[in-house]
MIKE-363469 format. One record per residue: residue in three letters; x, y, z of N, C-alpha, C, O, CB in turn. Coordinates in steps of 0.001 Angstrom, whole numbers, padded with zeros to 6 digits, always signed. Glycine has a CB too. Example, Ala and Ser with C-alpha at 12.3 -4.5 7.8 and 13.67 -1.06 7.14 Angstrom:
<recs>
ala+013190-005690+007800+012300-004500+007800+013200-003300+007800+014236-003319+008465+011308-004473+009046/ser+012850-002250+007080+013670-001060+007140+012900+000030+007870+013409+001138+008039+014084-000598+005725/
</recs>
This chain:
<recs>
unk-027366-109822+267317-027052-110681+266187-028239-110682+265226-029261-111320+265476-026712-112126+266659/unk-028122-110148+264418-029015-110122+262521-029416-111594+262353-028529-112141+263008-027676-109668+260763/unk-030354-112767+261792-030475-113557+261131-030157-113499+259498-030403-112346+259145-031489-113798+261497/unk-029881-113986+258801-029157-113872+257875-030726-113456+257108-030535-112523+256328-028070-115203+257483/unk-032401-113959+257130-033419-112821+256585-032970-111424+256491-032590-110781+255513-034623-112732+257452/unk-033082-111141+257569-033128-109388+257971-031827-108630+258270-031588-108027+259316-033984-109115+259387/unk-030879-108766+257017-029568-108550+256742-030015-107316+255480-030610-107332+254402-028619-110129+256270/unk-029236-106150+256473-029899-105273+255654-029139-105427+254034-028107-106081+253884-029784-103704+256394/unk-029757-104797+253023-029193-104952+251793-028091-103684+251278-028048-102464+251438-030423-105106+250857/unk-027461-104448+250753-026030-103269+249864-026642-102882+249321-027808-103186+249065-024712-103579+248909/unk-025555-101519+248753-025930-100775+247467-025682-101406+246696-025715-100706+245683-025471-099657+247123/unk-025330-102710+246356-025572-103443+244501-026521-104387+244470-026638-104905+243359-024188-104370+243736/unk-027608-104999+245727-028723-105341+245689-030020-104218+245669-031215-104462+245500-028683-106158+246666/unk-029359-102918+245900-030192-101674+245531-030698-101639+244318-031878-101852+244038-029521-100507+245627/unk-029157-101165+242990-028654-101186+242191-029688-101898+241156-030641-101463+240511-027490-101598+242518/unk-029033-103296+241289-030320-104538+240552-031499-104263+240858-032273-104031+239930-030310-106127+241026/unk-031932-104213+242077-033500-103804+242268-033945-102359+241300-035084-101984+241020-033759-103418+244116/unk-033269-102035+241105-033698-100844+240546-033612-100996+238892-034537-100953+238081-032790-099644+241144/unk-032410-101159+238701-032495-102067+237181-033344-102531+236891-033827-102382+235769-031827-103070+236899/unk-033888-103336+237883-034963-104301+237312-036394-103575+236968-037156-103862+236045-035234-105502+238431/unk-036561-102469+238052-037438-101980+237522-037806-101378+236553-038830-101513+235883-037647-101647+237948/unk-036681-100456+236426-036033-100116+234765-036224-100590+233879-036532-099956+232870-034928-100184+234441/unk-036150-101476+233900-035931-102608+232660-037315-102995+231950-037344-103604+230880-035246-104134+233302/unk-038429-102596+232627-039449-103737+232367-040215-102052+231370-040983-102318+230446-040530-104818+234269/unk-039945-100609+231643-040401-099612+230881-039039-099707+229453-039187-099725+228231-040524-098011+231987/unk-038108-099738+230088-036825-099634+229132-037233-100670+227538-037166-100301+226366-035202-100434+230200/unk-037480-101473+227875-038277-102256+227109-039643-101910+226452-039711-101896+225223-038445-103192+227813/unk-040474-101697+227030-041472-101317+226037-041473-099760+225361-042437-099251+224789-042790-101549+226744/unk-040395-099253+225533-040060-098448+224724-039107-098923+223650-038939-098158+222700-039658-097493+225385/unk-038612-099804+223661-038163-100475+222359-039045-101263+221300-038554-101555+220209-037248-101376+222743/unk-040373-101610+221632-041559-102151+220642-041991-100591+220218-043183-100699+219928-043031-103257+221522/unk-041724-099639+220098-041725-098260+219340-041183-098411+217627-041505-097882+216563-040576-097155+220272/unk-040151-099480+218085-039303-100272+216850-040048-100882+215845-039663-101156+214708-038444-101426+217338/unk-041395-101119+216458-042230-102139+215257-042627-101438+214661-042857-101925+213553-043335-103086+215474/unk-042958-100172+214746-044302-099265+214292-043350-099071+212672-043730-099775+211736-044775-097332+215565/unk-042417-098323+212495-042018-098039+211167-041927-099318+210237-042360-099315+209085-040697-097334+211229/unk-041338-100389+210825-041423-101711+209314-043034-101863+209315-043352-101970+208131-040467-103797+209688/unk-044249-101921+210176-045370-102247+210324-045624-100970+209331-045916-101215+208160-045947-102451+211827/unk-045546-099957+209661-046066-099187+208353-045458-099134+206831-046056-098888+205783-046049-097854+208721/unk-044438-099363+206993-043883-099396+205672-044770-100689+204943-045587-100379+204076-042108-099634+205751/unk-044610-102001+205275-044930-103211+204783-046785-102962+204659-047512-103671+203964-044268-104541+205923/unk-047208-101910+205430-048712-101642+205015-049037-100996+204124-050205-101056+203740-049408-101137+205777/unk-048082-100141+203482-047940-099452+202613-048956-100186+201252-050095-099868+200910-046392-099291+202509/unk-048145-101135+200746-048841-101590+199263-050027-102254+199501-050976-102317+198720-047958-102612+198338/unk-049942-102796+200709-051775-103271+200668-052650-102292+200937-053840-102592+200843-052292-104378+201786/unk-052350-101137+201265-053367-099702+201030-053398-099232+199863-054410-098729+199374-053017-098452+201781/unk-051935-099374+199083-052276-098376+197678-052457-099475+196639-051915-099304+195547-050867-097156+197118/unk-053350-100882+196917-053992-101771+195865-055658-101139+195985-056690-101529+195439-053780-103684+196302/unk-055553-100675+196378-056859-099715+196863-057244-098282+196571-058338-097733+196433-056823-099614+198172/unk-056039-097867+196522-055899-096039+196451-055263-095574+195136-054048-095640+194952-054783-095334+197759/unk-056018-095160+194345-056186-094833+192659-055507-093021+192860-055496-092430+191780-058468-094980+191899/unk-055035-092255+193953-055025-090961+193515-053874-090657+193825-053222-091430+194527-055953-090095+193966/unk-053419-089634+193445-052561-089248+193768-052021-088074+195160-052684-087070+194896-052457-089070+192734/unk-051672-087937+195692-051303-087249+197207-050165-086663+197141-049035-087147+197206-051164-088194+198433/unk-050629-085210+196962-049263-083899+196900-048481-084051+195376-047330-083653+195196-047741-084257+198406/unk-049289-084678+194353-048826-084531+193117-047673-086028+193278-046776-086126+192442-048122-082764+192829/unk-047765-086787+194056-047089-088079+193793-048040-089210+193990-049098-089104+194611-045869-088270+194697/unk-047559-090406+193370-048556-091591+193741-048653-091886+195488-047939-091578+196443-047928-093099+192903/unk-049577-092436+195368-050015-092921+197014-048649-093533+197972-048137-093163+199028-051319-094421+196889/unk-048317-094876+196816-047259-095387+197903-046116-094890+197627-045236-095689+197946-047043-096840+198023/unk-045572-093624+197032-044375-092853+196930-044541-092098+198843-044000-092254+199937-044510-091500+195236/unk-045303-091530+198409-046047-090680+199880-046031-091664+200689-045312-091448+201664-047721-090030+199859/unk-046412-092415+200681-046296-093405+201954-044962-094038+202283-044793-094297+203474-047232-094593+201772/unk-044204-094268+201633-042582-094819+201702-042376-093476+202436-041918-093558+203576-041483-095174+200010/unk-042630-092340+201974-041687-091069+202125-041926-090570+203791-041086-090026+204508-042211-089681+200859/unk-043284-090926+204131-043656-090600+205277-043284-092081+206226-043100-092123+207442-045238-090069+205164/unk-043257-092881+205547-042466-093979+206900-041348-093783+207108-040900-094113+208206-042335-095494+206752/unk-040424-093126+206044-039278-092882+206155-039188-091842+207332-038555-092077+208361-038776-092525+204901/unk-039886-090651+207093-039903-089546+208242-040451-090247+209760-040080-089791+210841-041064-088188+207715/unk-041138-091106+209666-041849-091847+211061-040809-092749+211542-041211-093285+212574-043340-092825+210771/unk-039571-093160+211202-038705-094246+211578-037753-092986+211999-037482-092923+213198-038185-095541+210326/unk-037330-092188+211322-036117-091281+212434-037208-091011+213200-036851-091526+214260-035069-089663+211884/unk-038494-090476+213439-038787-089822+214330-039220-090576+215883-039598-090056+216933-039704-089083+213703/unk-038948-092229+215459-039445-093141+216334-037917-093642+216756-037596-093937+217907-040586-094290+215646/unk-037215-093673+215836-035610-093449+216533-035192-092403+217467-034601-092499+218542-034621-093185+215501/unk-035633-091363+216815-034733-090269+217984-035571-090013+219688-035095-089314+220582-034681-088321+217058/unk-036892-090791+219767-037557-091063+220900-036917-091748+221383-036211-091218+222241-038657-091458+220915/unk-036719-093334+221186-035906-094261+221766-034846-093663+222033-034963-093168+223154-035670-095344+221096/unk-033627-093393+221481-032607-092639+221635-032426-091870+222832-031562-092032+223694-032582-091931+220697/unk-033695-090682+222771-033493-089771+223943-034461-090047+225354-034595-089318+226337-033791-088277+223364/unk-035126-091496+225034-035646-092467+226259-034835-093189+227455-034873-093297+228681-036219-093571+225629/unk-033761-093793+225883-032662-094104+226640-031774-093950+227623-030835-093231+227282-032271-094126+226279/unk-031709-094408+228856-030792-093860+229792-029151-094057+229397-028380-093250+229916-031139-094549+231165/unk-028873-094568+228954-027402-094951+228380-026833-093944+227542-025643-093645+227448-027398-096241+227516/unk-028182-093271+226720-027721-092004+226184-027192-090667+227018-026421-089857+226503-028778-091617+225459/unk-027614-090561+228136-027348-089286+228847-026044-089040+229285-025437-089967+229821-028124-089167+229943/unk-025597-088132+229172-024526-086589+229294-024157-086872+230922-024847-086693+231926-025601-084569+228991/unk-023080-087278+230796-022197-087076+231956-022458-088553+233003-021891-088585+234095-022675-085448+232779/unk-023162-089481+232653-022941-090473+232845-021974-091380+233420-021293-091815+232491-023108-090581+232201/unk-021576-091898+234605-020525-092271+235032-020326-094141+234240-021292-094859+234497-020673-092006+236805/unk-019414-094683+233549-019328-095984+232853-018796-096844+233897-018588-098036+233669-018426-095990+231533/
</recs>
């Protein structure tokens, strides 16, 4: 006779245990999310500062243009971080 302690565990107290561990990286790969509004919104308090021009455009043209490229590129990380995204996945 088992005491109800040392009752071995199911596969959906597996499951959660494992989730859980999941969960705690799954997450800080979503603060990846801050980095593009954090640069964008830094943008004009650098170019109250920056008089030149960069690749023949003003400073904060270039800088919008490159946060723009840094937000898909911080999207499609998350994206393919994601376990929910993957191929053949049982729902």
């Amino acid at each position: 006779m088992t005491s109800v302690g040392s009752a071995p565990a199911t596969s959906t107290q597996n499951v959660h245990i494992r989730a859980e561990e999941r969960g705690s990286t799954v997450k800080l790969i979503y603060l990846l999310g801050v980095i593009p509004p954090a640069a964008f919104f830094s943008g004009g308090l650098i170019a109250q500062h920056v008089d030149e021009l960069v690749g023949g455009l003003p400073f904060l043209l270039m800088w919008n243009t490159f946060s723009l490229l840094l937000s898909s590129m911080v999207m499609l990380i998350i994206f393919l971080s994601d376990d929910t995204n993957r191929e053949g996945k049982a729902e």
